[in-house]
C-alpha positions in Angstrom: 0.0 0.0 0.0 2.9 2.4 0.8 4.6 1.7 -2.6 0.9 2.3 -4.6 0.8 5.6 -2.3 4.4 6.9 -3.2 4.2 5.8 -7.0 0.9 7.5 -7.4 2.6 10.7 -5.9 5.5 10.4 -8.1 2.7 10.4 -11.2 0.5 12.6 -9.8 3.0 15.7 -8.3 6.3 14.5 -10.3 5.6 15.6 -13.7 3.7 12.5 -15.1 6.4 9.8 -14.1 8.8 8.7 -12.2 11.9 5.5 -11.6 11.1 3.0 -9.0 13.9 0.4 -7.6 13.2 -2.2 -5.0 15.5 -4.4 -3.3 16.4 -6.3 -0.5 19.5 -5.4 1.7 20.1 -7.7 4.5 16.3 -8.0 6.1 14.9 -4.6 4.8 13.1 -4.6 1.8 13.8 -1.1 0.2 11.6 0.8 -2.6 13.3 3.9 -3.9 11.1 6.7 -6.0 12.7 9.1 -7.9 10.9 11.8 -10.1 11.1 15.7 -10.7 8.7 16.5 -8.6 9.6 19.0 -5.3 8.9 18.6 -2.3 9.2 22.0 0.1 8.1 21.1 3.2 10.4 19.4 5.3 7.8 17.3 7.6 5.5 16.5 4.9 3.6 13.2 5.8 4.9 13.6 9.3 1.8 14.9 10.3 -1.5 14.0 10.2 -3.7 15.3 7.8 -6.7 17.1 8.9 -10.4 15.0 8.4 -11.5 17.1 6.3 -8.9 18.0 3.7 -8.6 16.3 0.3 -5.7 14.1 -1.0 -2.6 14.7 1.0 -2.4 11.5 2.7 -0.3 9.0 0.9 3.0 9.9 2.1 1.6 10.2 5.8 0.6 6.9 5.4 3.6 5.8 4.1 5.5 7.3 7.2 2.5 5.1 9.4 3.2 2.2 7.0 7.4 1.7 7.3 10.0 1.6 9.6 11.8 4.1 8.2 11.0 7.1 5.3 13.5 9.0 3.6 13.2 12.4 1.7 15.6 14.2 -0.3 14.0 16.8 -2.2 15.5 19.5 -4.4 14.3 22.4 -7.2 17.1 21.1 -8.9 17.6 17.8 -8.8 13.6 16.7 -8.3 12.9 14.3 -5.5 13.7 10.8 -4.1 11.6 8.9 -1.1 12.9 5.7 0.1 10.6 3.3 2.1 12.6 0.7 4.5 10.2 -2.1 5.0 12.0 -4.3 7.6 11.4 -8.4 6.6 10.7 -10.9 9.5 13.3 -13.6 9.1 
């Protein structure tokens, strides 16, 4: 569901599309988006969105969704999320 959330972004906010890697390092499953998209506000998805606002919610449920979500986001070089998704062993 995180992925579909964070692809959808990339599509939606990125400029129509986007690269997504997966892999598995050690016992994280990782999914990496990348688009040129730009994301200004540092602690987006970090809080919850209000009830009664529309859309916003897929990278705060990402954040609810993961052990761990990264965010580098740039005017320049466009913007790349990383979900850690631990794997039980």
């Amino acid at each position: 569901m995180a992925v579909t959330e964070i692809a959808t972004n990339s599509i939606r906010h990125g400029g129509g599309r986007g690269t997504l890697r997966t892999w598995i390092q050690d016992s994280t499953f990782l999914s990496e988006f990348r688009d040129a998209g730009y994301i200004s506000d540092v602690a987006a998805g970090r809080t919850r969105p209000d009830a009664n606002q529309i859309g916003g919610r897929g990278l705060w449920l990402a954040h609810q969704l993961c052990d761990l979500v990264e965010n580098r986001s740039t005017p320049d070089q466009g913007t790349t999320i990383r979900l850690h998704m631990d794997v039980p062993q």
